[in-house]
Every structure is written in C-alpha cells, then in structure tokens.
Backbone and ligand atoms as CSV (ligand in chain L), in Angstrom:
chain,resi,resn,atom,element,x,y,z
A,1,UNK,N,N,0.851,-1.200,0.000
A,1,UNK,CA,C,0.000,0.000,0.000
A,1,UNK,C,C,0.887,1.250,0.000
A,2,UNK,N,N,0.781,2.008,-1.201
A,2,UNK,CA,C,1.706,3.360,-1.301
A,2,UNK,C,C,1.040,4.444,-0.549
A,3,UNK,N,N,2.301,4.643,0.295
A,3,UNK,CA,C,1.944,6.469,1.189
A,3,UNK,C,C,1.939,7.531,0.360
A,4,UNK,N,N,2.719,7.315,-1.060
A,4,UNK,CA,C,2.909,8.658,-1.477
A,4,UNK,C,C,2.028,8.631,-2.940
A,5,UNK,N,N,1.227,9.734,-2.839
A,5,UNK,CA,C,0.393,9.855,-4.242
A,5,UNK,C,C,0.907,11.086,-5.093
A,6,UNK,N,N,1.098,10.504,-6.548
A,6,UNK,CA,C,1.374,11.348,-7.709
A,6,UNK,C,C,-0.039,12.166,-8.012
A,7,UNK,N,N,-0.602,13.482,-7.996
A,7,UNK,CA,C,-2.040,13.630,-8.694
A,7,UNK,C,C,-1.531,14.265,-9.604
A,8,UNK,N,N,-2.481,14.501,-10.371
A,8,UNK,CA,C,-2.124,15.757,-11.587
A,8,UNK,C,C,-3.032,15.902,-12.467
A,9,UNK,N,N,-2.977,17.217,-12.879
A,9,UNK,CA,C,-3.810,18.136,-13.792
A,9,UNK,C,C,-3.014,18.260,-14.878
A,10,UNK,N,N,-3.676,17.741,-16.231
A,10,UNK,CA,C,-2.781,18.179,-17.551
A,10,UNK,C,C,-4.149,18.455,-18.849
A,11,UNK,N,N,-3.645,19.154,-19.276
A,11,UNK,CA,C,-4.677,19.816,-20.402
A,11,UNK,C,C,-4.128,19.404,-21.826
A,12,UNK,N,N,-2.472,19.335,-21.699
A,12,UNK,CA,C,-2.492,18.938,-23.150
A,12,UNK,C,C,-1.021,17.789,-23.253
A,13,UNK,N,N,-1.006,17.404,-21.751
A,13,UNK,CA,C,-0.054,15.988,-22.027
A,13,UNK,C,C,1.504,16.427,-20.981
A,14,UNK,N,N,1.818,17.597,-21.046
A,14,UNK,CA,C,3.089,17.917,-20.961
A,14,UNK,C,C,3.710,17.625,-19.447
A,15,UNK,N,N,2.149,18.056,-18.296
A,15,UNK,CA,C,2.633,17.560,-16.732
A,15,UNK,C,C,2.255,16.044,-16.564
A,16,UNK,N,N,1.396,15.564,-17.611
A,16,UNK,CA,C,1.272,14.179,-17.696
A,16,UNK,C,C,2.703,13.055,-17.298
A,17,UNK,N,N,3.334,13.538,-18.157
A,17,UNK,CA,C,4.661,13.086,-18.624
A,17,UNK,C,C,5.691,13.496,-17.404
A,18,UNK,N,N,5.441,14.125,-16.755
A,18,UNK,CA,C,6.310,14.220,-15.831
A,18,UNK,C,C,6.071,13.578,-14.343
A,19,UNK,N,N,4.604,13.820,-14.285
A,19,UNK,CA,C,3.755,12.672,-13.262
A,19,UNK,C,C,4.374,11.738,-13.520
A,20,UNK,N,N,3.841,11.045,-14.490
A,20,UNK,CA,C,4.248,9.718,-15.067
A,20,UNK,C,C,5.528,9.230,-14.308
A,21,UNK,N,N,6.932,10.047,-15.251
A,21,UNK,CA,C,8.075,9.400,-14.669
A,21,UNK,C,C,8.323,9.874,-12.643
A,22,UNK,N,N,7.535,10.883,-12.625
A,22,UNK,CA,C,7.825,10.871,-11.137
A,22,UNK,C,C,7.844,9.451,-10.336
A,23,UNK,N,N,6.009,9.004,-10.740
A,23,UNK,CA,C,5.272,8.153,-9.830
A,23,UNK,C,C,6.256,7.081,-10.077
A,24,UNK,N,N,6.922,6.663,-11.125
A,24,UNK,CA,C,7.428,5.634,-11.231
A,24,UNK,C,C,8.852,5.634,-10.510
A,25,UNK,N,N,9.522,6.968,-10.306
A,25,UNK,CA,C,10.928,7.160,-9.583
A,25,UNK,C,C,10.583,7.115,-8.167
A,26,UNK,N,N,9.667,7.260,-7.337
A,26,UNK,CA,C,9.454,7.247,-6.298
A,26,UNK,C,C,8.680,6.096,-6.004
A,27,UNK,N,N,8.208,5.425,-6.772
A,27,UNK,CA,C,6.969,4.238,-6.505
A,27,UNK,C,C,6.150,4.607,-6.052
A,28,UNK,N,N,5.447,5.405,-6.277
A,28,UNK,CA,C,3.856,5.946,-5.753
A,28,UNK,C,C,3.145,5.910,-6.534
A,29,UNK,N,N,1.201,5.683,-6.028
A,29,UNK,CA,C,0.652,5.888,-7.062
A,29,UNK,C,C,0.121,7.014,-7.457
A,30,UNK,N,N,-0.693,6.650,-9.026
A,30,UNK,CA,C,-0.640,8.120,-9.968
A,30,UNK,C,C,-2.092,8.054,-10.043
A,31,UNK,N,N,-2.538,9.243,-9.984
A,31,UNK,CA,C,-4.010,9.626,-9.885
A,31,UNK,C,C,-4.103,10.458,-11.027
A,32,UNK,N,N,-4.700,10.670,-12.079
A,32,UNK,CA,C,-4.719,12.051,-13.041
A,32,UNK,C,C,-6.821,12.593,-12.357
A,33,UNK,N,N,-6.178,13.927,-12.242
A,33,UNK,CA,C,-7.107,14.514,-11.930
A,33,UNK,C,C,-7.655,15.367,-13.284
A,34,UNK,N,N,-9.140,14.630,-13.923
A,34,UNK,CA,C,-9.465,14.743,-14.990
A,34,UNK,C,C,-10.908,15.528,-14.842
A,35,UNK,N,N,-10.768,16.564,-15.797
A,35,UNK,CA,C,-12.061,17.567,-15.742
A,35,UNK,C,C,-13.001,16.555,-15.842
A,36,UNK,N,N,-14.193,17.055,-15.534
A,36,UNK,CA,C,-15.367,16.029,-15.662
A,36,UNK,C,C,-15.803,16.287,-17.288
A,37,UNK,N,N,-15.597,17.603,-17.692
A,37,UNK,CA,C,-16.146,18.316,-19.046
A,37,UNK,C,C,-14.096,18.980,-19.346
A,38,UNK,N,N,-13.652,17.701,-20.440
A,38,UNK,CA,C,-12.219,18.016,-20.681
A,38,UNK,C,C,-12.441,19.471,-21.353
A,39,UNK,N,N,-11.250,19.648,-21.212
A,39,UNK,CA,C,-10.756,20.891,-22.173
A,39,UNK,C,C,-10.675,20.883,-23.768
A,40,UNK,N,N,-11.188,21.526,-24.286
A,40,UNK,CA,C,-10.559,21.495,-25.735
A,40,UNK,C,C,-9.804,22.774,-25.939
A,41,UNK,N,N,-9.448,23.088,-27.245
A,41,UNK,CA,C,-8.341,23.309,-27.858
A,41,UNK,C,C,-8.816,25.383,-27.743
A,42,UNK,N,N,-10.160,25.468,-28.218
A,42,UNK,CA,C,-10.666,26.626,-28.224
A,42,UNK,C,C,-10.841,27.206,-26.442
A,43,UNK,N,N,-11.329,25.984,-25.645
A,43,UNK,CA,C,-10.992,26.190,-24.477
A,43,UNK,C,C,-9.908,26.902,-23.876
A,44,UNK,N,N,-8.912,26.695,-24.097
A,44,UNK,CA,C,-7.740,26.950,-23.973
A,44,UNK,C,C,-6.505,28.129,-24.158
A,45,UNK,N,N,-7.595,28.710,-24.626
A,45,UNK,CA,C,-7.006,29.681,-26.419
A,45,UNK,C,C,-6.943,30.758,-25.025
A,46,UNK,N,N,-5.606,31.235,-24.656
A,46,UNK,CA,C,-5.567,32.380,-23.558
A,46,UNK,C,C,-5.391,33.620,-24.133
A,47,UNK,N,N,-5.713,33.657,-25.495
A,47,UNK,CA,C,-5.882,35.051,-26.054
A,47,UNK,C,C,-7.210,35.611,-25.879
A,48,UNK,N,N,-8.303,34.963,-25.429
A,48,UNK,CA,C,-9.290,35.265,-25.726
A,48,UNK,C,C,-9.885,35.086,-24.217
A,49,UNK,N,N,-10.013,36.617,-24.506
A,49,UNK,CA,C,-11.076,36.433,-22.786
A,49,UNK,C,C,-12.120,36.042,-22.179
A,50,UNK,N,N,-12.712,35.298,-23.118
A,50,UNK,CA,C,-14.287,34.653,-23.405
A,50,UNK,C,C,-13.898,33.321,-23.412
A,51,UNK,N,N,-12.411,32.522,-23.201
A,51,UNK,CA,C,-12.557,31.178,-23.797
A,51,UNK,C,C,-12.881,30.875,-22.724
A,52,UNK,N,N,-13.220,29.314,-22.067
A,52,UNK,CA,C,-13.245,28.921,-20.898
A,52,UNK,C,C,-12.035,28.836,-20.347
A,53,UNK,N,N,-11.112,28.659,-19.911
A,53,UNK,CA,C,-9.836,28.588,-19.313
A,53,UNK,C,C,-9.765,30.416,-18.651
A,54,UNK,N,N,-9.761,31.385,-19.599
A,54,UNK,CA,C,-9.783,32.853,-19.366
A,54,UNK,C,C,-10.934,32.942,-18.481
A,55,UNK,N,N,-11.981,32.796,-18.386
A,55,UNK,CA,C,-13.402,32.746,-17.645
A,55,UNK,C,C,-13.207,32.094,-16.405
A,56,UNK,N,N,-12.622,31.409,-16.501
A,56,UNK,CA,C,-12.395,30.157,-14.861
A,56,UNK,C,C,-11.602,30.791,-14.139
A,57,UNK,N,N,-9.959,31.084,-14.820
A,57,UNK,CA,C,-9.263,31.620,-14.066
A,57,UNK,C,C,-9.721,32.825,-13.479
A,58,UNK,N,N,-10.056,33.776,-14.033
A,58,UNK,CA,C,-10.774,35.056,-13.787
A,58,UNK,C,C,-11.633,35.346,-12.462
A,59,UNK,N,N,-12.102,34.105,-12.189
A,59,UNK,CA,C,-13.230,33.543,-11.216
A,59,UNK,C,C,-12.424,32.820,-10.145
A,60,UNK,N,N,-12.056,33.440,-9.179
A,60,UNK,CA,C,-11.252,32.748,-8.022
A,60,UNK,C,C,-12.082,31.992,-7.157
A,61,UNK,N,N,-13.409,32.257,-7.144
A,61,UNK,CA,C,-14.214,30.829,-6.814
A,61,UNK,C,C,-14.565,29.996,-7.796
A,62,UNK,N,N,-14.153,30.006,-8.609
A,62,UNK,CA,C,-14.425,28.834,-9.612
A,62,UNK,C,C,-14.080,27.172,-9.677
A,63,UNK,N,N,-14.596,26.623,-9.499
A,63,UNK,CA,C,-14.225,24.706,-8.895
A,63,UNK,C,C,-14.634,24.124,-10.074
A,64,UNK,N,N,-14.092,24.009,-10.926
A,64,UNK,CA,C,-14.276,22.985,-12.201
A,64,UNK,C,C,-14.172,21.568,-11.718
A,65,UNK,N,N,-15.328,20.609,-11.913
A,65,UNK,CA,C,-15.751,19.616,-11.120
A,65,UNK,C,C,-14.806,18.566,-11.892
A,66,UNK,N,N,-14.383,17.681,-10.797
A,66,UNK,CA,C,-13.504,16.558,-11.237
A,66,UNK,C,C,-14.292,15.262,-11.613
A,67,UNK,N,N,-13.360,14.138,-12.447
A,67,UNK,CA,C,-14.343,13.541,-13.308
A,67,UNK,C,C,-14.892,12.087,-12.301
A,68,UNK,N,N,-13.613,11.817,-11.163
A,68,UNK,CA,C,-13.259,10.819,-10.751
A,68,UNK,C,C,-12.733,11.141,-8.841
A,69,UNK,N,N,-12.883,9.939,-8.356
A,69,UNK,CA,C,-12.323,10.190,-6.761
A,69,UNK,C,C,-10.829,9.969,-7.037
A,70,UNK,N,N,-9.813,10.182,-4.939
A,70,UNK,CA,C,-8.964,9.518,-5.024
A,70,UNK,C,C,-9.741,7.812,-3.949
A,71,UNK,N,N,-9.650,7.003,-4.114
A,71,UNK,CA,C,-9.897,5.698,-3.697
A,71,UNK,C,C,-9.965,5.971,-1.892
A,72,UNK,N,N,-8.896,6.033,-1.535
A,72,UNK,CA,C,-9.115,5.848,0.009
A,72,UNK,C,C,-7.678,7.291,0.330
A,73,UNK,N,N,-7.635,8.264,0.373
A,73,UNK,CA,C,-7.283,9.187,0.497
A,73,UNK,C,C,-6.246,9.481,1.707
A,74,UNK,N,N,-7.251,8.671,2.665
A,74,UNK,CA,C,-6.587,8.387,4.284
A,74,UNK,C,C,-4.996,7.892,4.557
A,75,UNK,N,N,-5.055,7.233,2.877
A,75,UNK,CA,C,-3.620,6.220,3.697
A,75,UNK,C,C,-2.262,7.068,2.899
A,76,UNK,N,N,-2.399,8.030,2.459
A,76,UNK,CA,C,-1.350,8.669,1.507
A,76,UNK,C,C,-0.843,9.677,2.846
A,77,UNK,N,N,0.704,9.918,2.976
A,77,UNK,CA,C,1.242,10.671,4.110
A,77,UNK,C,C,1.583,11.883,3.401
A,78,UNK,N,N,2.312,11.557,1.935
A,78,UNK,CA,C,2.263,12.798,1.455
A,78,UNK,C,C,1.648,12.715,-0.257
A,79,UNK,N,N,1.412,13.769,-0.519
A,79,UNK,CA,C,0.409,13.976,-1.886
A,79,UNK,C,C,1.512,15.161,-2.866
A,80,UNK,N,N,1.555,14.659,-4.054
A,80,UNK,CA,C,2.697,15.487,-4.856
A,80,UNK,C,C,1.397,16.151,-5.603
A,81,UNK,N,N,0.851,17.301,-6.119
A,81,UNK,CA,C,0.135,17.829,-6.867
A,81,UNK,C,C,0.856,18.632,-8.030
A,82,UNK,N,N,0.334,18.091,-8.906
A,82,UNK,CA,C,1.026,18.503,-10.347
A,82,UNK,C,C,-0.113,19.267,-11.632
A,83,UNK,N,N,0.774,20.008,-12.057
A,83,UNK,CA,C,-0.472,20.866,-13.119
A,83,UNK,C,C,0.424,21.711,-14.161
A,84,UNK,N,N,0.082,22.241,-14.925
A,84,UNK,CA,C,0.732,23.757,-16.047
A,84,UNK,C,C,-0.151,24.887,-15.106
A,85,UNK,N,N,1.270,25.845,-15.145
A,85,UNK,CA,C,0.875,27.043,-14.651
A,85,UNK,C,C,-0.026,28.016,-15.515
A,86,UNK,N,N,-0.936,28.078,-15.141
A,86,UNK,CA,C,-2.237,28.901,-16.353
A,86,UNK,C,C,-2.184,30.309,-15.620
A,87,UNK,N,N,-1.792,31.468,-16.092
A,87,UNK,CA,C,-2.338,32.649,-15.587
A,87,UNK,C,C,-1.216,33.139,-14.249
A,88,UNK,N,N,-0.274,32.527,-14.326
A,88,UNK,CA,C,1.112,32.405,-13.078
A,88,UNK,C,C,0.659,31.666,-12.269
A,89,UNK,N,N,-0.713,30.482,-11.981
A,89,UNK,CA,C,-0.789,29.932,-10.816
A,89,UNK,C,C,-1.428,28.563,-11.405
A,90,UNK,N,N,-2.032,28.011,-10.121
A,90,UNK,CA,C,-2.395,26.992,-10.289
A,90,UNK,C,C,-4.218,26.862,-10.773
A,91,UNK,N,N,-4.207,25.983,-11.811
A,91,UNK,CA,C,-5.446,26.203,-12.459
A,91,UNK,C,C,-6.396,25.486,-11.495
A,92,UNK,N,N,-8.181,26.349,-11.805
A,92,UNK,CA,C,-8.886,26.506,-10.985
A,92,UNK,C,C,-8.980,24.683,-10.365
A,93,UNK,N,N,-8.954,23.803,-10.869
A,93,UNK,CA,C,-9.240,22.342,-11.195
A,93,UNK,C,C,-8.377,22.052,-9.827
A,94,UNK,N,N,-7.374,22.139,-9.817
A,94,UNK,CA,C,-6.340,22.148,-8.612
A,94,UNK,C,C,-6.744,22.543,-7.464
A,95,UNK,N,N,-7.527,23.933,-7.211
A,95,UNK,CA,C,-8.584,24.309,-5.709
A,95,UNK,C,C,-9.933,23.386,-6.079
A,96,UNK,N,N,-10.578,22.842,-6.778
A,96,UNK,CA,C,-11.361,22.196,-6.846
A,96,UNK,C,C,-10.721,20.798,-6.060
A,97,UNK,N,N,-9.361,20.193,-6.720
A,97,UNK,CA,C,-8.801,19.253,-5.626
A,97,UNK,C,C,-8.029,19.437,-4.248
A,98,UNK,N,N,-7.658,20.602,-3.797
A,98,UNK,CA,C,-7.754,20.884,-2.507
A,98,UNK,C,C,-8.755,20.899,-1.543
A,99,UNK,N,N,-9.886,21.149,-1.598
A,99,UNK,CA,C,-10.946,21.680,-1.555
A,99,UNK,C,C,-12.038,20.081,-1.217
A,100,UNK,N,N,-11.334,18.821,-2.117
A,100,UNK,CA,C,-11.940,17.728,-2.039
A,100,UNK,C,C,-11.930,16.901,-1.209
A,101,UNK,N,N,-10.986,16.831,-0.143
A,101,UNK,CA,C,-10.314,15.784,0.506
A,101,UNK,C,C,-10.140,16.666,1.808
A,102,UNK,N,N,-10.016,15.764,3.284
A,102,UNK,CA,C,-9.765,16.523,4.062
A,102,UNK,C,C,-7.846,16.165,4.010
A,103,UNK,N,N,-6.569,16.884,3.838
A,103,UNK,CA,C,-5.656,16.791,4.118
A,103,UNK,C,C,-4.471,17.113,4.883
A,104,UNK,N,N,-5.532,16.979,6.014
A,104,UNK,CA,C,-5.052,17.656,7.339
A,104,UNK,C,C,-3.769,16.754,8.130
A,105,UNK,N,N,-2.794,16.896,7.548
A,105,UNK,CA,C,-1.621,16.325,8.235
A,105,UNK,C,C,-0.829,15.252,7.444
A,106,UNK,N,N,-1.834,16.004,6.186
A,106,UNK,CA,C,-0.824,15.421,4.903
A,106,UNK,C,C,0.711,16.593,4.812
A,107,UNK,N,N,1.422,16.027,3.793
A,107,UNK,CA,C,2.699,16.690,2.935
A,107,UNK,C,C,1.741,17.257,1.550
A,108,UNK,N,N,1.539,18.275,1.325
A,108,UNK,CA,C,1.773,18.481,-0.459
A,108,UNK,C,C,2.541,18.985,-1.096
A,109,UNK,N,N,2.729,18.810,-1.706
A,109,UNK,CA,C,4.332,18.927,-2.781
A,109,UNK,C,C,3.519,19.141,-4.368
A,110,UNK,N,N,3.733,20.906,-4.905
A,110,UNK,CA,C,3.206,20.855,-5.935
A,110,UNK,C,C,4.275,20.687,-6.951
A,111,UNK,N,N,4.060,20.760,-8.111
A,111,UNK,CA,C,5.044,20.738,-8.796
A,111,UNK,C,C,4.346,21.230,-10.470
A,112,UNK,N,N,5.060,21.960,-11.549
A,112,UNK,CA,C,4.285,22.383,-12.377
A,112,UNK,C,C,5.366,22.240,-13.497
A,113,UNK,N,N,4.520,22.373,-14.630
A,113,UNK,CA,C,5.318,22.553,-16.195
A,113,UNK,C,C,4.992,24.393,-16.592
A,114,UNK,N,N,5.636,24.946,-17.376
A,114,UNK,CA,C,4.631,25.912,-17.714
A,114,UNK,C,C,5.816,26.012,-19.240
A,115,UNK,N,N,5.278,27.558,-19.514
A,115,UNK,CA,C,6.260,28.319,-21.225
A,115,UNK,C,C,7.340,28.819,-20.394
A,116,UNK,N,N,7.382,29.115,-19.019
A,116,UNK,CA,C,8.590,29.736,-18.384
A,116,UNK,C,C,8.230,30.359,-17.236
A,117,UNK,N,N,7.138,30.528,-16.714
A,117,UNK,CA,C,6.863,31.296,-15.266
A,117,UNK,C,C,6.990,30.448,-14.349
A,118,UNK,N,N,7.328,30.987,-13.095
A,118,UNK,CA,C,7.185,29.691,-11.844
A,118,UNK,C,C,5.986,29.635,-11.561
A,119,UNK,N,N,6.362,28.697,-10.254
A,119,UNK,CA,C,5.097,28.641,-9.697
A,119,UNK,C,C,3.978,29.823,-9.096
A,120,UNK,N,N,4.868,31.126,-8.913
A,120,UNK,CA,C,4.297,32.233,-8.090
A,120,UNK,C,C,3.489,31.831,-6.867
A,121,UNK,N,N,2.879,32.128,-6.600
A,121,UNK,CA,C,1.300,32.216,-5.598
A,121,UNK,C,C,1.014,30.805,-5.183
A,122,UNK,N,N,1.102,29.730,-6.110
A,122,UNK,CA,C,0.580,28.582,-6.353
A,122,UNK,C,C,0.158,28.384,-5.118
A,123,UNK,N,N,1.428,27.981,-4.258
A,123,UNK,CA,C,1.596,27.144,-3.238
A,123,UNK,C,C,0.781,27.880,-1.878
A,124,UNK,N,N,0.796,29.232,-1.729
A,124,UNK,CA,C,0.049,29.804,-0.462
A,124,UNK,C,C,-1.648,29.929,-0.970
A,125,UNK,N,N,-2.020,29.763,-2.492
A,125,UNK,CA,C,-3.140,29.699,-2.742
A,125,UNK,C,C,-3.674,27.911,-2.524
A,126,UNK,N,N,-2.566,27.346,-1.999
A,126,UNK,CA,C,-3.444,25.980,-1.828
A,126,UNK,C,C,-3.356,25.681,-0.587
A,127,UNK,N,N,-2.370,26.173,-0.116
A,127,UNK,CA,C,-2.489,25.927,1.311
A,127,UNK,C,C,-3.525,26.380,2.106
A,128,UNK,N,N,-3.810,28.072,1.946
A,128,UNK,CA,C,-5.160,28.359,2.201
A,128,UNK,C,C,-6.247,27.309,1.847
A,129,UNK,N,N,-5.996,26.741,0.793
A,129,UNK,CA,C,-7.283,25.651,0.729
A,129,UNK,C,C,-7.311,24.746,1.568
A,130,UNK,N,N,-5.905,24.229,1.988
A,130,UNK,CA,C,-5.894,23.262,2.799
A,130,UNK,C,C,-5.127,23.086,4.179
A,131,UNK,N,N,-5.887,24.480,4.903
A,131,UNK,CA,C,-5.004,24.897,6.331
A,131,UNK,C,C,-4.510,23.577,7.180
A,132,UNK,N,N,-5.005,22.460,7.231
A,132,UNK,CA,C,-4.705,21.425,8.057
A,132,UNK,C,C,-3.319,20.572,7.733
A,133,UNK,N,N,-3.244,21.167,6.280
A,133,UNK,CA,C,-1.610,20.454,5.693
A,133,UNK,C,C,-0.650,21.324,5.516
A,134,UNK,N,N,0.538,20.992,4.998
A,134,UNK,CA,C,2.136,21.409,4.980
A,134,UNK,C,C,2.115,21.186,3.878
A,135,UNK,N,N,2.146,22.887,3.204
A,135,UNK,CA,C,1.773,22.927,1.656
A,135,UNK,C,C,3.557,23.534,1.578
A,136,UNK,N,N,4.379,22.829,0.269
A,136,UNK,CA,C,5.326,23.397,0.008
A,136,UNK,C,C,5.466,24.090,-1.215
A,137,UNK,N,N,6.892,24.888,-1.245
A,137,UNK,CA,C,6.858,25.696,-2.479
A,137,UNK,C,C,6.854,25.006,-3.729
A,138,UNK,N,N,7.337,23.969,-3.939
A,138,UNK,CA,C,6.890,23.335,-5.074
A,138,UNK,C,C,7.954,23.445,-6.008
A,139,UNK,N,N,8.283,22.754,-7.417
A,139,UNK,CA,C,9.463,22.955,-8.493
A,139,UNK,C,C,8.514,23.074,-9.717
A,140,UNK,N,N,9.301,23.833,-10.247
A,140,UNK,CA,C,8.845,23.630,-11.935
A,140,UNK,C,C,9.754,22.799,-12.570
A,141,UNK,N,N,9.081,21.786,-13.297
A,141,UNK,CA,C,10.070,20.939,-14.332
A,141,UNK,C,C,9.974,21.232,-15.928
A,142,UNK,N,N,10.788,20.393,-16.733
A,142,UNK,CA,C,10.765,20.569,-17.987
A,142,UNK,C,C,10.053,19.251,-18.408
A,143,UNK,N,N,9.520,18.845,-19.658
A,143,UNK,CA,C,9.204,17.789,-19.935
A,143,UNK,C,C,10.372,16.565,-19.763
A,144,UNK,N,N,11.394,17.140,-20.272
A,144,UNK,CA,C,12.068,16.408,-20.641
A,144,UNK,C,C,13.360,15.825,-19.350
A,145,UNK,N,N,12.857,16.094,-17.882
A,145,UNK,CA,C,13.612,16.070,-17.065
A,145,UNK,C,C,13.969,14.204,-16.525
A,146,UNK,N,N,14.776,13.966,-16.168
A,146,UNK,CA,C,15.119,12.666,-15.736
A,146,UNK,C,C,14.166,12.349,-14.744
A,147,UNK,N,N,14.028,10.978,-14.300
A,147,UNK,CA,C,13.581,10.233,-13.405
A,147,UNK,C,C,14.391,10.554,-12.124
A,148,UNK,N,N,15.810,10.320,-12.669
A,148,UNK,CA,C,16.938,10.608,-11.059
A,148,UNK,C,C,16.198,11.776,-10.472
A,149,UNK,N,N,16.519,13.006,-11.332
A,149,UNK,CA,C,16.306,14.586,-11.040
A,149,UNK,C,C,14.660,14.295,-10.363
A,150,UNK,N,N,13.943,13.860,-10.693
A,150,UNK,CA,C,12.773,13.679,-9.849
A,150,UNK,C,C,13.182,13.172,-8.540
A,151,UNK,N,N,13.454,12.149,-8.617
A,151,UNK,CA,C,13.934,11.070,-7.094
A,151,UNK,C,C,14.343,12.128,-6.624
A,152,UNK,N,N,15.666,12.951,-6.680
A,152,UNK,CA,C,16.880,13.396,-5.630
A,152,UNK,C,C,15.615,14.518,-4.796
A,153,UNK,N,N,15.152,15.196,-6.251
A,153,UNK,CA,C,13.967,16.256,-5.298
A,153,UNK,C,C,13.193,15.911,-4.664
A,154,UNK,N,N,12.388,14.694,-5.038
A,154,UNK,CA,C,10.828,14.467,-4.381
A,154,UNK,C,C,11.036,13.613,-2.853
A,155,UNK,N,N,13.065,12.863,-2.970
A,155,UNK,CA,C,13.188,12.642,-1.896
A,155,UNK,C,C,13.379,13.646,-0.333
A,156,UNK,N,N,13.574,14.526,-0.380
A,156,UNK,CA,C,13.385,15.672,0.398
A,156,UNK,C,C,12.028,15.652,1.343
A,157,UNK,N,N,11.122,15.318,0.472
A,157,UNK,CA,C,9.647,15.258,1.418
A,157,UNK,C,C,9.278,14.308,1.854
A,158,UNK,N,N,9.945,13.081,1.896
A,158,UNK,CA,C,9.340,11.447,2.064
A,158,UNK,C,C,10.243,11.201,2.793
L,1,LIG,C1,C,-4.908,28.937,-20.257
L,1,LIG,C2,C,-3.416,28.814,-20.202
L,1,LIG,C3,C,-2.669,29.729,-19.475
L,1,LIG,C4,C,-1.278,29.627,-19.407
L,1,LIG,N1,N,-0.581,30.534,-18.643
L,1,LIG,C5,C,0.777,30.421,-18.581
L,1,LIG,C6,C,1.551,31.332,-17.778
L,1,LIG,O1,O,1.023,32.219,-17.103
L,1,LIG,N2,N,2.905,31.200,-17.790
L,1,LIG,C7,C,3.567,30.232,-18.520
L,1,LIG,O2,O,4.777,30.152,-18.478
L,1,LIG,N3,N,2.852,29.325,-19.261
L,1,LIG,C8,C,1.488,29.401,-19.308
L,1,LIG,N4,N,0.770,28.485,-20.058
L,1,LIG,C9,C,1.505,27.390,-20.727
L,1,LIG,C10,C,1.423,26.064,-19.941
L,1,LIG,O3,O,1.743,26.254,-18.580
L,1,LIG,C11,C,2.397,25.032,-20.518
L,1,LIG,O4,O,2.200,24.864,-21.891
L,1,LIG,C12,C,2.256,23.685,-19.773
L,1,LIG,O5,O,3.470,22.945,-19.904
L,1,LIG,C13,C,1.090,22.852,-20.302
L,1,LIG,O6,O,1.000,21.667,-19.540
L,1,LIG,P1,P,-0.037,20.495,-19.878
L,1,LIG,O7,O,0.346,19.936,-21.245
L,1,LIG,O8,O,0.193,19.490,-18.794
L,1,LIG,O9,O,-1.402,21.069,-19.878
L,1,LIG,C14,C,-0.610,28.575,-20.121
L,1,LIG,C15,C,-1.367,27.666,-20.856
L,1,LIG,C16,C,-2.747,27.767,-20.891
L,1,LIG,C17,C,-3.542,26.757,-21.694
C-alpha cells in the first residue's frame, strides 16, 4: 500500500509526462485529476477572454468539477500535486482538488510545467485551501527532465 500519491492536472499531455516518470521514480501511485467536461483546444485559447480557461481563471471561486475520486485518500502521508501554470498559478481544477479531501496532516508537494513562469502564488493559494496540511513551495520541471532529477527532489519530502 503506497503512502505517497502522484495527482495531476494536464490539459495537453506535458505535466502528464512528468507525473508519469515521477510516480514511477518514487513508486507511488498516480491519480490524473481529470475535468469532468475536458478541455478542448478553443478552451484553452488564452488570447481570448471569453474562452473557458480565461473565464475560470478570472473567477477565483471557480471549482471545475472533477471527473473521478482519489480511492481511500486516508492512507497517503504525502500527496505530490502537479499541473501547467495557467495565468502564473495553479489552475482553478487544482482548488477544486484541494478543496476535495480533508488533508489535514498530509505533505503536499506541488510541482508544475509551464512556457517559463514559476510557480508564483501557487503554493500559499493551496495551502489556504488546505489549512490542516504542509503545503510546500513546489518545483517547476521541464518535460524532458530525468527520473533521477525527480527522485533526488521528491526525496526531500518522504
Ligand atoms: C490557459 C493557459 C494559461 C497559461 N498561462 C501560462 C503562464 O502564465 N505562464 C507560462 O509560463 N505558461 C502558461 N501556459 C503554458 C502552460 O503552462 C504550458 O504549456 C504547460 O506545460 C502545459 O501543460 P499540460 O500539457 O500538462 O497542460 C498557459 C497555458 C494555458 C492553456
């Protein structure tokens, strides 16, 4: 039974891929946290202030409903949360999964892909979601980062 859970938010594959090799460098399991109503392509379009993605973010109460649970939530000590930075932070889908679970005396460990911004805000905007846990600052990765380079970091919190 794994303590440590991979989640993650991906819209077009890129934090997928880094979940992926995480969960597998650490042996934890991987949860993808999947819109209930996915994203498409026009969705997405952050030129446009009308798309949905521009509309959500915009809306700091906004909880875009998830498609799926995590199974038994209780037995994970620490939780890695993963996503693309939309707007310098963490997309609304992400406080929708804070917000889900009680994780009061969990670890979270975010971690993000983006075009080049950090994480900013991310991490004190989830912690507020989830006063009962030890929300950290979190890394940005590249797609293309090693498995090791995952391990050496993600060992720090475990
Ligand atoms: C709506 C939207 C907003 C974005 N905002 C930012 C941003 O503020 N800074 C940045 O560097 N990248 C931004 N990006 C780019 C994504 O963070 C980047 O492409 C990420 O790796 C996508 O991950 P995914 O394939 O897992 O969805 C944005 C992308 C989208 C769709």
């Amino acid at each position: 039974m794994a303590r440590i859970l991979v989640a993650y938010f991906s819209a077009s594959g890129v934090t997928a891929k880094v979940a992926e090799k995480l969960a597998k460098a650490i042996d934890a399991d991987l949860y993808e946290i999947a819109p209930a109503v996915p994203y498409t392509k026009t969705d997405l379009n952050w030129m446009d202030k009308k798309s949905r993605s521009s509309v959500e973010m915009n809306d700091r109460s906004c909880r875009p409903t998830i498609a799926t649970t995590v199974e038994n939530m209780a037995q994970y000590d620490t939780v890695f949360v993963g996503f693309p930075i939309w707007w310098y932070r963490e997309p609304s889908i992400i406080d929708t999964f804070m917000e889900a679970y009680d994780l009061t005396g969990k670890t979270v460990v975010p971690f993000a892909t983006s075009g080049g911004s950090g994480l900013g805000d991310s991490y004190k905007n989830m912690q507020a979601l989830a006063p009962g846990a030890k929300v950290y600052d979190g890394e940005k990765f590249s797609q293309t980062v090693s498995e090791k380079t995952l391990k050496e970091w993600a060992d720090k919190y475990i």
